[in-house]
N, C-alpha and C positions, 0 to 999 in steps of 0.2 A: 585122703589117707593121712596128711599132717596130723588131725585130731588123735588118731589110733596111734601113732609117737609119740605123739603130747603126752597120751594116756599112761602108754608102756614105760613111759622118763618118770612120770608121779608116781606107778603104781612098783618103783622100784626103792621109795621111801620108807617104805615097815610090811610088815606081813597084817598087820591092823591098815592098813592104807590100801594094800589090796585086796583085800577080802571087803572091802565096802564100798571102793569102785562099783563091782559087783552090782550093789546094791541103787549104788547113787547113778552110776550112766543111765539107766533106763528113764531114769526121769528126763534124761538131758537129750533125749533121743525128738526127732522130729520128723513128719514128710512121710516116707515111706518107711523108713527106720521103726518109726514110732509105730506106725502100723501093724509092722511084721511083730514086734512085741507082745504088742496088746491082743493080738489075735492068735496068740498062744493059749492055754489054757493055765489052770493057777500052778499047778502038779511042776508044768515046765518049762513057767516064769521062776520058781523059787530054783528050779534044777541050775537054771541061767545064773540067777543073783548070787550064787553060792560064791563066786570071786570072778575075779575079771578075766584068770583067763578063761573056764566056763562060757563069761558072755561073747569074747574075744573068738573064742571057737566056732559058737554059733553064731555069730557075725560074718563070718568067714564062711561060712559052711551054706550060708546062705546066699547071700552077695556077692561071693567072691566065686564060683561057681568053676566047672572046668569052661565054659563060652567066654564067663570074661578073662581068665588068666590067658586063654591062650590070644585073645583079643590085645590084652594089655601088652604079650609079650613081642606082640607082631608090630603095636605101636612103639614100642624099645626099641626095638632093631632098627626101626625106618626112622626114627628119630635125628633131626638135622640142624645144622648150626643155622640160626636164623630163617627159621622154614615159616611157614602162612603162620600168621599172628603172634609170631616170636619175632620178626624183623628188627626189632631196636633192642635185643638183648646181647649182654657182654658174654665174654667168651666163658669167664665162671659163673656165670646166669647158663649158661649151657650145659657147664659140667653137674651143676645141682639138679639141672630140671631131668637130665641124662641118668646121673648113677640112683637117682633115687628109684627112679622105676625101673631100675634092671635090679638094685637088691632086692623091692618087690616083689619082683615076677623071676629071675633068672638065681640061682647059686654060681655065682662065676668068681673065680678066684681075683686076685688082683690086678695081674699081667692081664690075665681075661678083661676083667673090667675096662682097663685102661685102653687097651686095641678095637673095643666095642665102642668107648669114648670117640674115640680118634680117628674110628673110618665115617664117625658125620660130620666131621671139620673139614671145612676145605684144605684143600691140599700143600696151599702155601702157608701152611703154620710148621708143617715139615719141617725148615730150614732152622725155626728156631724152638721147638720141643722137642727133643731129641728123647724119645719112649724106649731106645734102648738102653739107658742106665738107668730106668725107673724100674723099682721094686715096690712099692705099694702105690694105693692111689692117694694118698696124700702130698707123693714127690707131684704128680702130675696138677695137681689141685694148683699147688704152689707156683709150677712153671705158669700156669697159665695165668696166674694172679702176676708177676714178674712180669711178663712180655703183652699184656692185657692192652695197654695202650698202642703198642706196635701190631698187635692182631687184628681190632679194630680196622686198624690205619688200612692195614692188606687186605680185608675184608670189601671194604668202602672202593679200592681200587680195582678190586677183582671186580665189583659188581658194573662200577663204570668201563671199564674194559668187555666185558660180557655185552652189556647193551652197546657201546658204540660196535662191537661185532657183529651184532643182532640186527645194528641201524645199515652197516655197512651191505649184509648181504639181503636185507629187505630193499634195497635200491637196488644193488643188483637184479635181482628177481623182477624189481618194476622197471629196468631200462631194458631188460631180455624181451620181455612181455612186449613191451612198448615200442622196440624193432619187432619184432613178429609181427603185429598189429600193423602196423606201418607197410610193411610186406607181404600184408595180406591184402590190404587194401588197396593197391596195386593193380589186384586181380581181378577185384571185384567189381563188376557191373553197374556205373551209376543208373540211380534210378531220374525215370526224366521228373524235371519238375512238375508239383500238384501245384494249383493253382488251392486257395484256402475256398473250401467249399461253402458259401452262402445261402439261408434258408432261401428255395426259393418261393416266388409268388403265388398265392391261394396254398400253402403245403398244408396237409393235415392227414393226421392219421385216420379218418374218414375215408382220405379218399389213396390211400396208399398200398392198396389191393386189388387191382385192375380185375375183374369177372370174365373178359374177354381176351384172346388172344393177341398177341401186339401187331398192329398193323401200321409199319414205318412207309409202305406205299402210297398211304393216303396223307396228301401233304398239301396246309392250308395255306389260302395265298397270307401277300403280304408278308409280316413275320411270324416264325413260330417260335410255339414257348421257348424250344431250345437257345433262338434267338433272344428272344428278351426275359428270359430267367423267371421264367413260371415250371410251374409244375408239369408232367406230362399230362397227357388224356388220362382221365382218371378210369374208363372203363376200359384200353387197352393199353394203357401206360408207357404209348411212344409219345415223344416228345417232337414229333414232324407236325403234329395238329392238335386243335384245339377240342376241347370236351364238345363243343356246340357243332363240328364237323364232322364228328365218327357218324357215320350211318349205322341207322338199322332198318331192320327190318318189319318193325309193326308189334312184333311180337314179344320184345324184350320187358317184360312187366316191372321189375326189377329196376332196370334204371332209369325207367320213369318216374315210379314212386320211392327215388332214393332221398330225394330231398326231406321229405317228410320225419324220417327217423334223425336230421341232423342236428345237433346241438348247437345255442351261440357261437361258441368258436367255429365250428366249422363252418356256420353262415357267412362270419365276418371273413373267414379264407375266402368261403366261394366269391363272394361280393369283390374283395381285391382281385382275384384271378376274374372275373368279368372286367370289373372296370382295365383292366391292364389288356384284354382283350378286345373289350371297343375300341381301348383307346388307337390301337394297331389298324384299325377295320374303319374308323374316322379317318384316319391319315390316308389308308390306301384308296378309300373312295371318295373322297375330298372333291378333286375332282370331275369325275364323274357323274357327282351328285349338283357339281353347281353348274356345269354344263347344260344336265338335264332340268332343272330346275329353271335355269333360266332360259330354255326352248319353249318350257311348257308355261313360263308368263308371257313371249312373246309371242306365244298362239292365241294365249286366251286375249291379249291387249288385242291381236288383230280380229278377232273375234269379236271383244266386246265395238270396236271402233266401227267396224260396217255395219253390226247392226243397228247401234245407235246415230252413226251419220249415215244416213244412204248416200250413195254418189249423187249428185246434183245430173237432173236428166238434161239429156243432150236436146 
């Protein structure tokens, strides 16, 4: 809106200076300005250029609309001394940015003006602009030009006084919370320690859908997976026995021919979960096996020995 001032301050030099305004702003026009122009017809461009205020009216009439006056006028009112992107402006940087757009948008006397000024100021300017011995807003222009550097100074304090308030009861709030908390926890039920759970031996998602119902009664000698951190039976998914000990029945087609649909990976599980199961089934018949083993060379030695040497006859 500056330019439309600029304009009204030129076109107050000769009645030859305004009547060619008229003529000359349209050229100077841009954006959507220029648009709205040019997408007139000739009839009601030359009706426009007859003087400025002509153009001045249909500028208005167009732009200036009753949505945005009553827009502009809501933004007046709410209007505040160092509000979002105004933060580093002086207190007459306020009064200008302020009365310009309520003569815009509002007709309000002077005393008006000045009280409309003065309820977006903070509060502590009170003490030194005293609004009840102003009669126009230029006394008020003045006082604030006067006291400008001590407004400031009260501004900058108030704002720090504000936040340390804001820091003071944000700590409060977090040392409440944080008794609560404390006092809740109290009540609350530890839970027992997890041990961190490691993949176990032969795992695969192959075999991590047991087809049979769990059967924890049938339980392998030696140790079970459970015991040494293999997977469960993969056809009824207890972990008491080993895949090679679930019985069946003859019948089961199914987990006979499972190996065949298996992938690399899940060979190379199965192959680990075997060897970590012989290795159990070596140790437990250790043994056993060399006991028996060595019965069965000392039969065949006494075997082979009679009847290679016969007894010497009597």
């Amino acid at each position: 809106m500056d330019w439309i001032k600029k304009i009204n301050f030129i076109s107050q030099r000769g009645i030859q200076v305004f009547q060619e305004l008229g003529q000359m702003v349209p050229l100077r026009l841009t954006g959507r300005a220029s648009q709205w122009f040019y997408s007139q017809t000739e009839l009601v461009q030359q009706q426009f250029q007859t003087d400025w205020t002509h153009l001045k009216l249909a500028i208005a009439r167009y732009f200036m609309n009753n949505h945005w006056l009553n827009k502009m006028k809501s933004k007046a009112i709410c209007m505040r001394y160092r509000q979002k992107d105004h933060d580093q402006e002086t207190p007459t940087d306020y009064f200008h940015r302020k009365i310009e757009l309520l003569q815009l948008v509002h007709d309000l006397t002077d005393p008006e003006t000045i009280m409309e000024i003065m309820n977006g100021a903070p509060r502590e300017w009170l003490p030194f602009i005293d609004t009840s011995r102003m009669l126009i807003v230029q006394d008020l222009l003045e006082a604030l030009k006067y006291h400008e550097e001590t407004l400031i100074h009260i501004a900058s304090k108030d704002i720090e006084r504000r936040l340390k308030a804001l820091e003071f009861s944000s700590n409060r709030s977090f040392n409440r919370k944080a008794k609560v908390n404390a006092v809740e926890t109290n009540f609350i039920k530890r839970k027992p320690f997890r041990k961190f759970n490691k993949k176990l031996v032969g795992a695969h998602e192959s075999f991590a859908k047991p087809q049979l119902p769990k059967r924890d009664d049938i339980v392998s000698k030696g140790k079970t997976p459970d015991q040494k951190g293999a997977r469960p039976c993969r056809h009824c998914g207890s972990g008491k026995h080993w895949d090679f000990d679930h019985p069946f029945n003859g019948n089961d087609k199914k987990a006979k021919t499972f190996l065949i649909d298996l992938n690399l990976e899940a060979m190379n599980a199965l192959v680990a979960y075997e060897n970590c199961y012989y290795q159990d089934s070596d140790i437990s018949g250790s043994e056993e096996d060399i006991q028996s083993d060595q019965k069965e060379e000392s039969d065949s030695d006494t075997q082979l020995s009679q009847e290679d040497f016969p007894s010497p006859l009597e």
